[in-house]
N, C-alpha and C positions, 0 to 999 in steps of 0.2 A: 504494500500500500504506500502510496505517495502523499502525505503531508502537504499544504501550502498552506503558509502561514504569511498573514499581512503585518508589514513592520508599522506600527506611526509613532512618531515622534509626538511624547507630548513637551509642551509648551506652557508658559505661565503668566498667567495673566492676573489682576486686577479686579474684582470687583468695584463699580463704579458707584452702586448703592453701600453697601459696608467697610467696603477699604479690604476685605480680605483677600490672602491670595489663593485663585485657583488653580488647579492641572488639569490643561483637556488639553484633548488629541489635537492635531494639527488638522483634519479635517470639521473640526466644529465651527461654523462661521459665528452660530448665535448660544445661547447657553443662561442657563438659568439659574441662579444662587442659589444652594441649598441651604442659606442661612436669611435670609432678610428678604428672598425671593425675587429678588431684581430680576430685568432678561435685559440682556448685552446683544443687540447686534453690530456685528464686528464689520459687515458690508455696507451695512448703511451711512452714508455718506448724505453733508450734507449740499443742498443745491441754491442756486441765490432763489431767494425771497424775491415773490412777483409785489408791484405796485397795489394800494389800495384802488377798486377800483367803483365804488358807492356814487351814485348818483346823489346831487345836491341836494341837501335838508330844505335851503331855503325855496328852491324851484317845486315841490312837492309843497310843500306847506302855502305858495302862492295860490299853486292850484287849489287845492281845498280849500282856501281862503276865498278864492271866486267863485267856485259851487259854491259855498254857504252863502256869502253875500249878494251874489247872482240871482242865485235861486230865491232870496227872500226877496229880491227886487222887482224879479218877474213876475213870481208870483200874487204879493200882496195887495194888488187894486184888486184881482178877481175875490180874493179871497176875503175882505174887508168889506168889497161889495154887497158878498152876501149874509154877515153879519159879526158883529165885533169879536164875538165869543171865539167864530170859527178863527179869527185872524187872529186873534192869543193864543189860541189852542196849535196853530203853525207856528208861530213864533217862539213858543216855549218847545215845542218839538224840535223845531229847527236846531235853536241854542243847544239842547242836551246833545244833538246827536254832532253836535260840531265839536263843542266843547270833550265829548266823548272820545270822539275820532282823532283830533286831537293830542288830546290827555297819550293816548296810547300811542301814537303815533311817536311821540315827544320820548318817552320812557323807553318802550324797545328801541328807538335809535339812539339816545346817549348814554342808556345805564350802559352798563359793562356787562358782556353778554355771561360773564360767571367763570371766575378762575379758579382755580384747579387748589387744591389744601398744599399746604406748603407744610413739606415734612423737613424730618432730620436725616440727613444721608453724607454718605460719605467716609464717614469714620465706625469701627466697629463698636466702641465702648457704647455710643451713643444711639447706636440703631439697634433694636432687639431681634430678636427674631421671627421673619414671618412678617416685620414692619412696612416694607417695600413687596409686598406680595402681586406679580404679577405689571410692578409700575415699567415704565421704560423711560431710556434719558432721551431728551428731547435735543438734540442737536443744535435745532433754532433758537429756544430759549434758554439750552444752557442749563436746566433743570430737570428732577425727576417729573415725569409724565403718569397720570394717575392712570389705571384700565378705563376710566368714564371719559378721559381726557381725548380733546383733537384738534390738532395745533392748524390754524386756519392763516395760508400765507397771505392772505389779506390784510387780516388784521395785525400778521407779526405777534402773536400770539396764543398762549393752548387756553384753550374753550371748552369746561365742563360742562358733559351731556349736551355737547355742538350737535343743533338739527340740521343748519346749512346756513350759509352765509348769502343775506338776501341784501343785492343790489337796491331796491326800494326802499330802503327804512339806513343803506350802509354801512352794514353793523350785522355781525354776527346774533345767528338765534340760540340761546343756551341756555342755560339751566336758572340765570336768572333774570331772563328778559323773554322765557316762552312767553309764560303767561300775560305778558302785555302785547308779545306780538298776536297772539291769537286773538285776545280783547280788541285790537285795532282793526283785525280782519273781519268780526262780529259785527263792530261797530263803524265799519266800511261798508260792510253787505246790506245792512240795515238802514247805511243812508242814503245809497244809491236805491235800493229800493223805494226808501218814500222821494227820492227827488225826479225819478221816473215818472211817479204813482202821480205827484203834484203837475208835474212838466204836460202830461197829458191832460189834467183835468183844467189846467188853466189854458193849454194851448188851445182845449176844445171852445172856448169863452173868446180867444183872441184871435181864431186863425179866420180868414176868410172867407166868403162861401163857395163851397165849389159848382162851376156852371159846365155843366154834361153840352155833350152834340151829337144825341144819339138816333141822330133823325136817318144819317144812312145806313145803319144795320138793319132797317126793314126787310124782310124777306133771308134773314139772316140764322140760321140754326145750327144746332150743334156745339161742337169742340170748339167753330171757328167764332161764335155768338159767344161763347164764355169769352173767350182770347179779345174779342173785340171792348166787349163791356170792361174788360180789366184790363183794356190800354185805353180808353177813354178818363177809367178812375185815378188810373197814375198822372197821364197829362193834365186832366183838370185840378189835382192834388201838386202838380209843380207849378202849371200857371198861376193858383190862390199862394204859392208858395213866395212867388217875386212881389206879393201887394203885402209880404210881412212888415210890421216895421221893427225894431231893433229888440223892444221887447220879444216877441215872438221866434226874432231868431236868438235869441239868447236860450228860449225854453226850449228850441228843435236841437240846439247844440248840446243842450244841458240832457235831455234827453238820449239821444244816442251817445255821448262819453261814459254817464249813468248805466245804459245796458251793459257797456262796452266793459266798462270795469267791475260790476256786477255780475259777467259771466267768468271772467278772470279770477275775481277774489272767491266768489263761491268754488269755485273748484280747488282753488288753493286750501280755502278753509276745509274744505272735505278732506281734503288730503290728511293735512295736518291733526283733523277729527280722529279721522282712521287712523291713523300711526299712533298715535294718543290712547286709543281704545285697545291697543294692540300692545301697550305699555314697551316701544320703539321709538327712535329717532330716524329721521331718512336717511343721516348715514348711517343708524348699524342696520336698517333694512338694505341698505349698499352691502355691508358687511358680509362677506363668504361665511362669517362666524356664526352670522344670525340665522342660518340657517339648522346648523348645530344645537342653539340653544331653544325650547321650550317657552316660550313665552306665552301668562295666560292671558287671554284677550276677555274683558269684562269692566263692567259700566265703572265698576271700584276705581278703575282706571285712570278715568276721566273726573271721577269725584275727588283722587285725592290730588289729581291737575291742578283742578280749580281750586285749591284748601281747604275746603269740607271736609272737616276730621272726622264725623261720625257719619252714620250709616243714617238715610235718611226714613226707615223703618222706625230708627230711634223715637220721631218725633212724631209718629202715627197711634191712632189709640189701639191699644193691644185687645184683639176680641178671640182669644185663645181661651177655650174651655176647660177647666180641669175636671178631670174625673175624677171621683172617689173610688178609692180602694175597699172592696171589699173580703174581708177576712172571713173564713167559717172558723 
């Protein structure tokens, strides 16, 4: 019988979480501390840091700034018109959902989307064991990286429980600026829908009347009779369209940017609904790992999202029967 036997060379290195020394083979590129649990990857290498690339706070807050004041401008002769109560009743809806949108808007783009716990590492006296369990070093920042940690080259920084880094707000989504990002998106869908709901009811009050010309389709039936009636209703709907005056075109603008952004952010918000209920992030649903891992999906989910510590059964009246035991 013939024997072959693989020579390796081991080699000694450094743990970077405890300071102790290790021996692994020459073929280990990455390796895990069997004291403090660090992981050392030995090929990773670091790469230059891309630019921030966030779209302007102020150009975004102008805009919402002109729906809100737009929208009240257009709308309040109709709505005044028809009785005081109703024109308070928009104005105070207005204000909330501005001041709302806002509010949230303001928070997820300047809080700090949530950094990572700053431990002790380095030295062994000082780190116990099991302390560093699973962290890794960050090359960018030059520090331990926690497992919930994800260093976003954007922002030149690692982001606890990072969902993704959204160009519209500038600013990373994480562990402590969810919550306001999704409050922004609720209270984004919320206002494009009453600003649509408004744009129509007062454009119906403002827009001109439409004059039909439907004298030659006589003798006219069929497929081609529908076709013909629904190009006379669009031409007479653009011609009442050039007698708008400025009001009016402010409500047809405010109107369709309203859809436009209200099929966007509702799909966004669902998203981020579902990832949520799913007790995920959209990067570790990126993640090959999440695959691996078990996660329960359930409404608790989404309760303890929003800081509802107890169970909302807690607060319902209990109509549970007791039996009596009966003994012979």
């Amino acid at each position: 019988e013939q024997y072959v036997t693989e020579v390796t060379e081991n080699y000694e290195t450094i743990c970077w979480g405890c300071g102790l020394r290790v021996l692994l083979p020459s073929c280990a590129s990455a390796f895990k501390c069997g004291w403090c649990g660090a992981i050392t990857d030995q090929n990773k290498k670091k790469r230059d840091q891309s630019s921030k690339n966030g779209l302007n706070y102020f150009v975004i807050f102008l805009y919402m700034f002109f729906c809100a004041v737009g929208g009240v401008w257009a709308v309040y002769p109709v709505v005044f018109s028809i009785s005081i109560l109703c024109g308070v009743f928009h104005s105070i809806v207005t204000a909330a959902l501005s001041i709302a949108t806002v509010s949230f808007f303001s928070f997820s783009a300047f809080r700090c989307a949530g950094a990572p716990p700053n431990v002790v590492w380095g030295s062994y006296p000082a780190v116990g064991k099991g302390d560093l369990e699973n962290y890794t070093f960050c090359h960018y920042c030059s520090k331990p990286k926690s497992p919930r940690a994800h260093h976003c080259r954007s922002c030149r920084k690692c982001i606890l429980d990072m969902d993704h880094h959204c160009p519209f707000i500038g600013n990373c989504v994480g562990a402590a600026n969810h919550r306001s990002f999704v409050g922004f998106l609720i209270s984004a869908v919320l206002s494009t829908i009453y600003v649509s709901i408004m744009s129509v009811y007062a454009g119906s009050h403002l827009w001109p009347p439409l004059k039909y010309s439907l004298r030659h389709i006589d003798g006219v039936s069929g497929t081609y009779l529908a076709w013909r009636i629904l190009n006379e209703i669009v031409v007479a709907f653009l011609r009442s369209a050039l007698l708008l005056s400025s009001r009016g075109l402010i409500l047809a603008y405010l109107f369709i940017a309203s859809v436009s952004l209200q099929i966007g952010l509702a799909v966004l918000l669902w998203q981020q609904l579902s990832y949520i209920y799913e007790g995920k992030t959209y990067l570790s649903h990126l993640s090959p790992q999440a695959d691996n891992e078990e996660e329960k999906k359930d409404c608790q989910n989404l309760v303890r999202f929003f800081g509802v510590q107890y169970s909302v059964t807690r607060f319902l009246p209990n109509f549970r029967v007791t039996r009596k035991r009966h003994t012979k």
